[in-house]
N, C-alpha and C positions, 0 to 999 in steps of 0.2 A: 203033483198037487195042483189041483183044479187056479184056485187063487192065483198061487205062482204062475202059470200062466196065463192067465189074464194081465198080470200086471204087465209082464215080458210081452206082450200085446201093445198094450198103451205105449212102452218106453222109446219104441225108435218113433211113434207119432209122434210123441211130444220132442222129439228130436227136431221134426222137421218143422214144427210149429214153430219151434224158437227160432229159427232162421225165416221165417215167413213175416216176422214182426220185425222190420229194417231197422226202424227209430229206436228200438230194444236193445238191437245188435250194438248199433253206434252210441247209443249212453253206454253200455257197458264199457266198448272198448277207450272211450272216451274216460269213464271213471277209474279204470285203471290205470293209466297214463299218466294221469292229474294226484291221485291217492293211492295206489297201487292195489294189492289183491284183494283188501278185506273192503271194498268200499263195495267191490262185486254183491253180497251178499246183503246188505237193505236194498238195491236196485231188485236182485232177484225173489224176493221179499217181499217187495211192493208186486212185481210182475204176477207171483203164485193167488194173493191176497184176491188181486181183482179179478184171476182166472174162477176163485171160486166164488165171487160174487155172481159175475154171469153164468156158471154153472147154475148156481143156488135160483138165478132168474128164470134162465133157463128150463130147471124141474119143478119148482114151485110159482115162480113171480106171473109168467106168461101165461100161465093158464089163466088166470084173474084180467087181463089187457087184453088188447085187439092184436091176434098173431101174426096182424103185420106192420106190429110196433113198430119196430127196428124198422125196415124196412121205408114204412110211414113219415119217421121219425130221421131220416137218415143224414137230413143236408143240416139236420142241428150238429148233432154228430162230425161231421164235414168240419163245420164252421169251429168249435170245441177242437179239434185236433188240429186243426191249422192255425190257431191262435198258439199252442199250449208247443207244438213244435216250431213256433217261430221264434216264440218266447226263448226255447232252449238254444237253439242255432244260435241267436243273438247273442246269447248268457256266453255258451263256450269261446265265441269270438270274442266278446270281448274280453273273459276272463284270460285267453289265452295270449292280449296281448298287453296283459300287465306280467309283472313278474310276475316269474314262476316260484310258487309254492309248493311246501308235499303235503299239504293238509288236507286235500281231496272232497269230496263231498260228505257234510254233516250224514250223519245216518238219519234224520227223520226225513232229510230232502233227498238222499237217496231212494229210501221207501215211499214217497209221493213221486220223486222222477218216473220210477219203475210201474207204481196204481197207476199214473194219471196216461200214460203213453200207453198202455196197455187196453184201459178200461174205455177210452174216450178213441179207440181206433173201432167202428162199426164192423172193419172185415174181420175183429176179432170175434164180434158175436156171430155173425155168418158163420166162421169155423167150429165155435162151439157147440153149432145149432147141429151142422151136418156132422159132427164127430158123435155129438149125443145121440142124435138116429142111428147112424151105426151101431155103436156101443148098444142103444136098447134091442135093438131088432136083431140082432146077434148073440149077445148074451144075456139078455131077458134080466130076473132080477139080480145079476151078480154084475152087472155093468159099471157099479160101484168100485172094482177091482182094474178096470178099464182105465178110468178115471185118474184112478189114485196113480197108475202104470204111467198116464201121459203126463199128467203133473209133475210127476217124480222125473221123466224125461226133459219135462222144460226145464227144471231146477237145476239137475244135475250138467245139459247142457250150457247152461248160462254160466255155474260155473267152470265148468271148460272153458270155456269164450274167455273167463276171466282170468283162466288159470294161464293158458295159450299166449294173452295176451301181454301177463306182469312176465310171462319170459321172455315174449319178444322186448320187451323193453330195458331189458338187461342189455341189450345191442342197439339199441337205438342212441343217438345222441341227441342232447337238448333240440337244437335246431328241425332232427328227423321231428323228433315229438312235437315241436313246435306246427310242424308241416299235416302230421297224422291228426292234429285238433283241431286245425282249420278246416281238414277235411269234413270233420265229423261234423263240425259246427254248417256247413254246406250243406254236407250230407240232409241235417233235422230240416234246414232250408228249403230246400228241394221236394221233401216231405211235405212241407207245409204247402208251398206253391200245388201241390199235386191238389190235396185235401182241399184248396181252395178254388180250386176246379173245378173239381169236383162237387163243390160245393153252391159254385155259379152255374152249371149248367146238369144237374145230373139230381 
């Protein structure tokens, strides 16, 4: 079936998409730690949401703008992700050094963690741009099946990451955990510094 493989096409891209978004990788594994496995699923939620916004920008929105918005537009973009991953670096530090709770992240702030890191990273829309040439110029008008294939890959990887993660933590103790969120909270840190680099001289 023609479909079916298209989708199986998309699935391992969207595999390696999800590991190409760092800030992604580390709020998940960050949410899980903090709330455990179902906190996974409004982060990846938010993450899908804003994949198809720039999709949607993408096939419809850019042809209306100058096609080299993005590009044009980039050190705003820059500036937007290195506030929004400083913000978060700071949160998990210092969330991480009050007592520990198991309450985890609310699900509407999981689904904004996962939009806003996702949507407000520019090398997101670069990758979307060159996946959708692909996809058109290869399979013409079924590329829609491409699509749905890589999406379905980022989801289903994210929760992997989450799933991976609520079992390592069945082995970890307080203190390990303690250590693995400080990392993360760094990790968003280090992010930011980059984006802001990037953002002063690029």
């Amino acid at each position: 079936m023609e479909e079916f493989r298209l989708i199986l096409i998309g699935l391992p891209i969207g595999f390696f998409m999800s590991f190409a978004l760092g800030p992604v990788f580390f709020s998940i594994i960050n949410s899980v730690l903090s709330g455990g496995f179902r906190s996974v699923l409004p982060i990846s939620l938010g993450v899908i949401f804003a994949d198809i916004i720039i999709i949607s920008l993408i096939l419809f929105g850019f042809r209306f703008l100058d096609p080299n918005f993005i590009s044009t537009h980039s050190s705003h973009f820059h500036f937007i992700n290195f506030v929004i991953l400083l913000l978060f670096g700071l949160f998990i530090l210092f969330k991480n050094n009050q007592e520990s709770t198991e309450t985890g992240q609310r699900t509407y702030s999981g689904f904004f963690s996962g939009f806003a890191l996702n949507f407000f990273n520019p090398a997101n829309f670069f990758i979307w741009i060159a996946f959708s040439n692909f996809a058109h110029q290869n399979h013409g008008a079924k590329a829609h099946f491409v699509y749905f294939g890589c999406l379905l890959g980022i989801f289903l990887t994210e929760l992997g990451i989450g799933f991976f993660a609520s079992a390592l933590k069945k082995f970890l103790s307080k203190k390990n955990i303690y250590y693995v969120n400080t990392l993360s909270g760094l990790a968003f840190i280090c992010f930011s510094i980059y984006f802001f680099i990037k953002w002063l001289f690029f």
